[in-house]
C-alpha positions as CSV (number, residue, x, y, z in Angstrom):
1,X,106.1,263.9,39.7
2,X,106.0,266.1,43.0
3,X,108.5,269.3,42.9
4,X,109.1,268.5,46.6
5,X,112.7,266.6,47.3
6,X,111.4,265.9,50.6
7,X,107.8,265.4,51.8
8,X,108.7,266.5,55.0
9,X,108.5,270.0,53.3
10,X,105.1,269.9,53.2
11,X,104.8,270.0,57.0
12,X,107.0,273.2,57.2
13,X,104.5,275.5,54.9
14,X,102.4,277.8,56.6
15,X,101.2,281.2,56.2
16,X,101.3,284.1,58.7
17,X,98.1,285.9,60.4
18,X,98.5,288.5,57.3
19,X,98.0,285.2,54.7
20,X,101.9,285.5,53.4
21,X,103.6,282.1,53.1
22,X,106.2,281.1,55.4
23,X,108.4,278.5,56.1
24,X,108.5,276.6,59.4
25,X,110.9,274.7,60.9
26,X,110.3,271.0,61.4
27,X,111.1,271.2,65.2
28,X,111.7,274.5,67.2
29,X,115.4,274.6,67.9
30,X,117.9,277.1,69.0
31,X,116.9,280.1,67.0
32,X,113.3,279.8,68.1
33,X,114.4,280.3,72.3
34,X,115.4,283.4,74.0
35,X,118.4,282.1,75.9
36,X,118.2,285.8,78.4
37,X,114.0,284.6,79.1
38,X,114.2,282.9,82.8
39,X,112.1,280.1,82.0
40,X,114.5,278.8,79.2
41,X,117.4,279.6,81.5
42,X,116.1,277.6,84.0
43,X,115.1,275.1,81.9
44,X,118.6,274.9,80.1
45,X,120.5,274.9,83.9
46,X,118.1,272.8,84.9
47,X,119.5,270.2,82.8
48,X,123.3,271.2,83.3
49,X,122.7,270.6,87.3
50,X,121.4,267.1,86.3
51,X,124.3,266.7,84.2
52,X,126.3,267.8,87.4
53,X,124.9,265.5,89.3
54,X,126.2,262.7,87.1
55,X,129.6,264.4,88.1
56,X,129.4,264.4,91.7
57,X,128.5,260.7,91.5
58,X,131.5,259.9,90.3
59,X,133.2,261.9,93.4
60,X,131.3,260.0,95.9
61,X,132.1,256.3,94.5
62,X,135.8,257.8,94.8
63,X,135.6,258.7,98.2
64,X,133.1,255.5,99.5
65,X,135.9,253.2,97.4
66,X,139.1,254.9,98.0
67,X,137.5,254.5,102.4
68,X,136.9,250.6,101.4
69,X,140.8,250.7,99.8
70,X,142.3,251.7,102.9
71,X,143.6,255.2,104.9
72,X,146.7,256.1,102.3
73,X,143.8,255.7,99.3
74,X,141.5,257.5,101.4
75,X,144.1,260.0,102.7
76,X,144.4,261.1,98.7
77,X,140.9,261.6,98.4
78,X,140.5,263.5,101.2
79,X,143.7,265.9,100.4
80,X,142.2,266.3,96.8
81,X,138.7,267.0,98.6
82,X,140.1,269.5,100.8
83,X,142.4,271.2,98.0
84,X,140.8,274.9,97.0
85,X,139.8,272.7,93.9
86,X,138.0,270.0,95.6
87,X,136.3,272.7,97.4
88,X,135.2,274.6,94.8
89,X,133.5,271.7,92.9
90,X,132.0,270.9,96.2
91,X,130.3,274.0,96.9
92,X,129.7,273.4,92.9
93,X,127.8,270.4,93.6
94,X,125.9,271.6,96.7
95,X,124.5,274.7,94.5
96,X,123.8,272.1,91.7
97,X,121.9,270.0,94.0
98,X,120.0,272.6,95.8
99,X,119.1,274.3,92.0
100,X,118.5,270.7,90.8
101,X,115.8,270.1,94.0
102,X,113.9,273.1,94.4
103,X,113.5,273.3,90.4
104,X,112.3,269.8,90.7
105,X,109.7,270.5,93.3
106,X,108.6,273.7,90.7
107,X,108.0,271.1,88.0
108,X,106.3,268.9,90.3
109,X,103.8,271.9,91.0
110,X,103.5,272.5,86.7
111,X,103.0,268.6,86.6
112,X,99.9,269.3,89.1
113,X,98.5,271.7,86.5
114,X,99.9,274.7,89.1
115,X,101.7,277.6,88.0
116,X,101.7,278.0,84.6
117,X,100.6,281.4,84.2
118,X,103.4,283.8,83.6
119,X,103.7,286.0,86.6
120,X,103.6,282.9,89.0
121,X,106.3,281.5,86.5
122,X,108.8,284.2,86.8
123,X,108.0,284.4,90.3
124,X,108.5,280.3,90.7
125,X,111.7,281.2,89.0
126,X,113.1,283.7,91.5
127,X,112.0,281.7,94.0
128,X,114.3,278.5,92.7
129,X,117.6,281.4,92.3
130,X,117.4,282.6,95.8
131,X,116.5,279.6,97.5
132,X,119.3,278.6,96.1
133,X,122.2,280.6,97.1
134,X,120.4,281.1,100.4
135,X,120.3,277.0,101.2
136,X,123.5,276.9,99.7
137,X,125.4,279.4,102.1
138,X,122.9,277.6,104.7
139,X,124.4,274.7,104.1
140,X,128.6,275.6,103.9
141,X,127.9,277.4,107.1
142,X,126.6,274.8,109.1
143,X,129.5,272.6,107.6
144,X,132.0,274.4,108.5
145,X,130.8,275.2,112.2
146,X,130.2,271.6,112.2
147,X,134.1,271.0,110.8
148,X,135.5,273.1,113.1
């Protein structure tokens, strides 16, 4: 009879590059990332702006159904929109979508078989964060001069 209580276990022996025994994980998790490296940083956001997304969704179907349900349902939306809360999570969702997009185009490239080697990674990387802030402010200032 096998010592083992799992045979998984057998998967997570291994031994170092100095031949001592160690004991793996069965999957890397949360201990194994540097959350401060950018790639997992970007990675991890990444994922929150997709999750974003899902959010601003939700406002839009509001606003396209609270314009079908007449101007008092759409004159709620639109006072909401325009609150210093509605605001905020739109300029929210405008950086989430530019983040969301131009990280998408940089794993386009990686799915092309470009950019994988570090320097071009982290410089991919800074590429993504200013891009977006700049597109971002692009993009409130030519709404407002377009409000206006």
């Amino acid at each position: 009879m096998s010592i083992m209580k799992d045979n998984r276990e057998a998967t997570m022996a291994g031994r170092r590059s100095d031949g001592s025994a160690v004991k793996r994980p069965l999957s890397p998790h949360l201990q194994v990332y540097d959350m401060l490296q950018m790639t997992s940083a970007l990675s991890i956001s990444h994922r929150i702006t997709g999750i974003a997304w899902s959010f601003g969704v939700v406002l839009l179907v509001w606003w396209l159904v609270a314009a079908a349900g007449g101007p008092e349902a759409f004159a709620r939306v639109q006072w909401f929109m325009s609150s210093w809360l509605g605001l905020l999570g739109l300029f929210g969702m405008t950086a989430a979508a530019w983040f969301h997009t131009l990280n998408g185009v940089r794993h386009l490239a990686w799915d092309a078989g470009y950019g994988y080697d570090i320097p071009t990674t982290y410089r991919s990387g800074r590429m993504v964060l200013i891009g977006t802030a700049v597109l971002t402010v692009l993009t409130w200032v030519i709404a407002v001069i377009a409000w206006a």
